[in-house]
C-alpha positions as CSV (number, residue, x, y, z in Angstrom):
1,X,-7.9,7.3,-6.0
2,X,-7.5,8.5,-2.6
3,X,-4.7,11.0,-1.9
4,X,-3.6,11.8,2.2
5,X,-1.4,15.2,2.8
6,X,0.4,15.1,6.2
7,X,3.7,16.6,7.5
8,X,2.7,19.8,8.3
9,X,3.4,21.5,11.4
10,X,4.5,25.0,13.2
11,X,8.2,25.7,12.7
12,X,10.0,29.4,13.0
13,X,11.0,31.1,10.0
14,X,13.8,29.3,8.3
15,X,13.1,26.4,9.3
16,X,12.6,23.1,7.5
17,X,9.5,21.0,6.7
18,X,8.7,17.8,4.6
19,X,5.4,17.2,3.4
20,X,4.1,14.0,2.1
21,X,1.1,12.8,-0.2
22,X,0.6,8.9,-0.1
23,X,-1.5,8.1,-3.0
24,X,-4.1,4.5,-3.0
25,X,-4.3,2.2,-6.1
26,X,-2.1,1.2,-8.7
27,X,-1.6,4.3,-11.4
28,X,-0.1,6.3,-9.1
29,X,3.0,6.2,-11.8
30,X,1.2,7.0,-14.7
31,X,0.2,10.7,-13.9
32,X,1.8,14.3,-13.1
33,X,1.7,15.0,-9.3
34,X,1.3,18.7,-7.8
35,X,1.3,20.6,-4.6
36,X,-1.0,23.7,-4.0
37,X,-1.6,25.7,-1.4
38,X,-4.5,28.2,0.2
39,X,-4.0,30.8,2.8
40,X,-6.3,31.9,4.5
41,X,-7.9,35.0,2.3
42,X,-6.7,33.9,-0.2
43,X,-7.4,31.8,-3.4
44,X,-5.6,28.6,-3.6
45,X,-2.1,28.8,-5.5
46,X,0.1,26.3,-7.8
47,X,3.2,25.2,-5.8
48,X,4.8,22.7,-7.8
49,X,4.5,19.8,-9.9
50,X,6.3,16.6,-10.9
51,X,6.3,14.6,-14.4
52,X,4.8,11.2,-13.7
53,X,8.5,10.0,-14.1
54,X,9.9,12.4,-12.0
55,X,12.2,14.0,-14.8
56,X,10.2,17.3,-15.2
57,X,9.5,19.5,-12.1
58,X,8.2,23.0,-12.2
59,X,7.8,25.4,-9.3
60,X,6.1,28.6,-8.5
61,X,8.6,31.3,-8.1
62,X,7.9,32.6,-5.1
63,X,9.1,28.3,-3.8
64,X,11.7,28.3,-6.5
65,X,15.3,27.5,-5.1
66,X,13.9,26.6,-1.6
67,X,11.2,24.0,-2.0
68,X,12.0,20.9,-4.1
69,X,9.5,18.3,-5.0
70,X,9.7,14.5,-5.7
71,X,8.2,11.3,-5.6
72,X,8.8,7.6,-5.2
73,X,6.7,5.5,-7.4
74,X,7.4,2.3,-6.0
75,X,5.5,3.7,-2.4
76,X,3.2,5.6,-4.2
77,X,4.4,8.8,-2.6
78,X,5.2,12.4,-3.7
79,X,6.9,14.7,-1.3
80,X,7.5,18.0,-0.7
81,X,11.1,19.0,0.7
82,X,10.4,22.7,2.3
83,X,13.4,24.8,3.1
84,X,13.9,28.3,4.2
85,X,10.8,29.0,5.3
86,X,9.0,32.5,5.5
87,X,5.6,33.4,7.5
88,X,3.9,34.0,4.2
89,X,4.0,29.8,3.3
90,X,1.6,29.3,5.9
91,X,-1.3,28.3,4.4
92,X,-3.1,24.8,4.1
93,X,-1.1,22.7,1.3
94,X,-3.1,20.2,-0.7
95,X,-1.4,17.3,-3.0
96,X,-3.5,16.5,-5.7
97,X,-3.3,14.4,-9.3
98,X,-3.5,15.5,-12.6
99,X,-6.0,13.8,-15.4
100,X,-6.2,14.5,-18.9
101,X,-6.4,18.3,-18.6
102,X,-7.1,19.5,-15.0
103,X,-6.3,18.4,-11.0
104,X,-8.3,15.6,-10.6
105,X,-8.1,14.3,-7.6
106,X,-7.3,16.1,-4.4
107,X,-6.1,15.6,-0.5
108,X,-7.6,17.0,2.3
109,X,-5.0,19.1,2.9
110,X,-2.0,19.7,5.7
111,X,-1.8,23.0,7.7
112,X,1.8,24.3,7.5
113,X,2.1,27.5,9.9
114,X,5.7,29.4,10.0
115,X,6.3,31.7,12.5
116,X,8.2,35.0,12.6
């Protein structure tokens, strides 16, 4: 599996961004999705997640309300739908796939840097 991050950018504060994570092979639909983060400093964070069918989404709170997440399975995609954003969301964002009990498999990441 081979996951590739890209949508990120420089916007102001406020502003909009929409991150995608296209996903190789054919099990894309079978597994939970997530979004994490890393700024720099910092350790990386939990953004959100997505059930494998799409039904179940869970956010961090500091995202909740302005990011929304969600995927389409028949392009093996997940997105990330970023609203409202704030200087501290900059950070490098990383897709990634859950397996059995932990993120598996990972992106390289997407540089998102918001402005004041």
């Amino acid at each position: 599996v081979q996951l590739q991050a890209s949508g990120g950018g420089l916007v102001q504060a406020g502003g909009s961004l929409r991150l995608s994570c296209a996903a190789t092979g054919r099990t894309f639909s079978m597994y939970t999705m997530g979004w994490f983060r890393q700024a720099p400093g910092k350790e990386r964070e939990f953004v959100a997640s997505i059930s494998a069918s799409g039904t179940v989404k869970n956010y961090a709170d500091s995202v909740s309300g302005r990011f929304t997440i969600s995927r389409d399975n028949a392009k093996n995609t997940m997105y990330l739908q970023m609203n409202s954003l704030k200087p501290e969301d900059t950070a490098v964002y990383y897709c990634a796939q859950h397996r059995i009990t932990t993120y598996y498999y990972w992106g390289q990441g997407t540089q998102v840097t918001v402005s004041s």
